[in-house]
C-alpha positions in Angstrom: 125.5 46.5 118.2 127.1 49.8 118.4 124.0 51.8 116.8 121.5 50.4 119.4 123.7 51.6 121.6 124.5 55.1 120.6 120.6 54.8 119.6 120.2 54.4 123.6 122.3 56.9 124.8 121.1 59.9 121.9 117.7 58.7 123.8 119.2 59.0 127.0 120.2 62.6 126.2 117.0 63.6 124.4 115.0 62.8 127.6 117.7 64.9 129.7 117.5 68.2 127.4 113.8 68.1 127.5 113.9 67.7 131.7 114.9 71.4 132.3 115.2 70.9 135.8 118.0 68.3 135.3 121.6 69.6 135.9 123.9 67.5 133.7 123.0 66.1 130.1 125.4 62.4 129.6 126.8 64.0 126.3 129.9 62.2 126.3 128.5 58.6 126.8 129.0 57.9 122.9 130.5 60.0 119.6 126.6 60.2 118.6 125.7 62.0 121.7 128.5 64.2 121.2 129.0 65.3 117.8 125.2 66.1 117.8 125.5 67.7 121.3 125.0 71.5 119.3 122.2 70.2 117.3 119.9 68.4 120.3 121.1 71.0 123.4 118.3 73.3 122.8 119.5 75.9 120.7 118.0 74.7 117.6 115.2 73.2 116.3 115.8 69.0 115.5 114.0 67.1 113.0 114.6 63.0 113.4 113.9 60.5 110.9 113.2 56.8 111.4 114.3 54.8 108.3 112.3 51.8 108.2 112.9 48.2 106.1 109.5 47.0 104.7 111.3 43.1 104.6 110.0 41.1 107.1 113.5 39.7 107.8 114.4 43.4 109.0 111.0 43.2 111.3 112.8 42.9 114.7 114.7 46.3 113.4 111.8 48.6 111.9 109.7 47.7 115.3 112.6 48.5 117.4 113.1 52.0 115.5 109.3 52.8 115.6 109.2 52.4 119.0 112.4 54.6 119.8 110.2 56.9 117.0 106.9 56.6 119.2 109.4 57.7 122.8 110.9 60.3 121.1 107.6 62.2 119.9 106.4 62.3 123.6 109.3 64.6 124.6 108.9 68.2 124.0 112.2 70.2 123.8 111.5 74.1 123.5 114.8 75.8 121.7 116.4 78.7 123.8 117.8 81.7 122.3 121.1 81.8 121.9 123.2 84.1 124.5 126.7 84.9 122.4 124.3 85.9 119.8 123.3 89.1 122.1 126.5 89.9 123.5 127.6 89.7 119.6 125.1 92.2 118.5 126.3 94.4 121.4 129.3 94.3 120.3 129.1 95.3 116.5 126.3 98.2 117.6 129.3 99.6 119.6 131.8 99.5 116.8 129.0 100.8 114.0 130.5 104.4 115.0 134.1 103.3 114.5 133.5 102.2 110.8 133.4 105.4 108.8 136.3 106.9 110.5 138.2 103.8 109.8 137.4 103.7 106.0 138.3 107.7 105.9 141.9 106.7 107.4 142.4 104.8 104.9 141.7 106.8 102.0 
């Protein structure tokens, strides 16, 4: 019961990343939604996977996951770039200059 549920909400927060003109993304509705909240937030690209049973007493199941499969390809999430990564760069092309004096100190 608890992975339909999660399985909801991760759905819940899919839809949400991919509607940029939404304010707030429901990360914290389950441990799913959060731990993954780096990997789905739009600064990366995400692959899913739907693991299907070919039993048919696991039918209810593998329908249920193809059509959570089927939703999920119709949103489009478009990664952004990520921001600390520039202010990073800045940073070490201001302190390039620093480096040889530093290693000539200490020799």
């Amino acid at each position: 019961m608890y992975i339909n549920q999660s399985l909801t909400f991760l759905e819940q927060v899919i839809i949400a990343v991919a509607d940029r003109k939404r304010e707030h993304v429901p990360f914290r509705q389950s441990k799913l939604t959060h731990v993954l909240k780096n990997s789905i937030g739009g600064n990366c690209n995400t692959v899913m996977i739907a693991n299907i049973w070919g039993e048919s007493a696991q039918l209810e199941e593998t329908i249920s996951t193809l059509r959570f499969g089927t939703r999920m390809m119709c949103v489009a999430n478009e990664p952004l770039q990520n921001v600390h990564k520039q202010w990073y760069q800045r940073r070490v092309r201001g302190k390039e200059g620093d480096l040889p004096a530093e290693n000539t100190r200490k020799n």
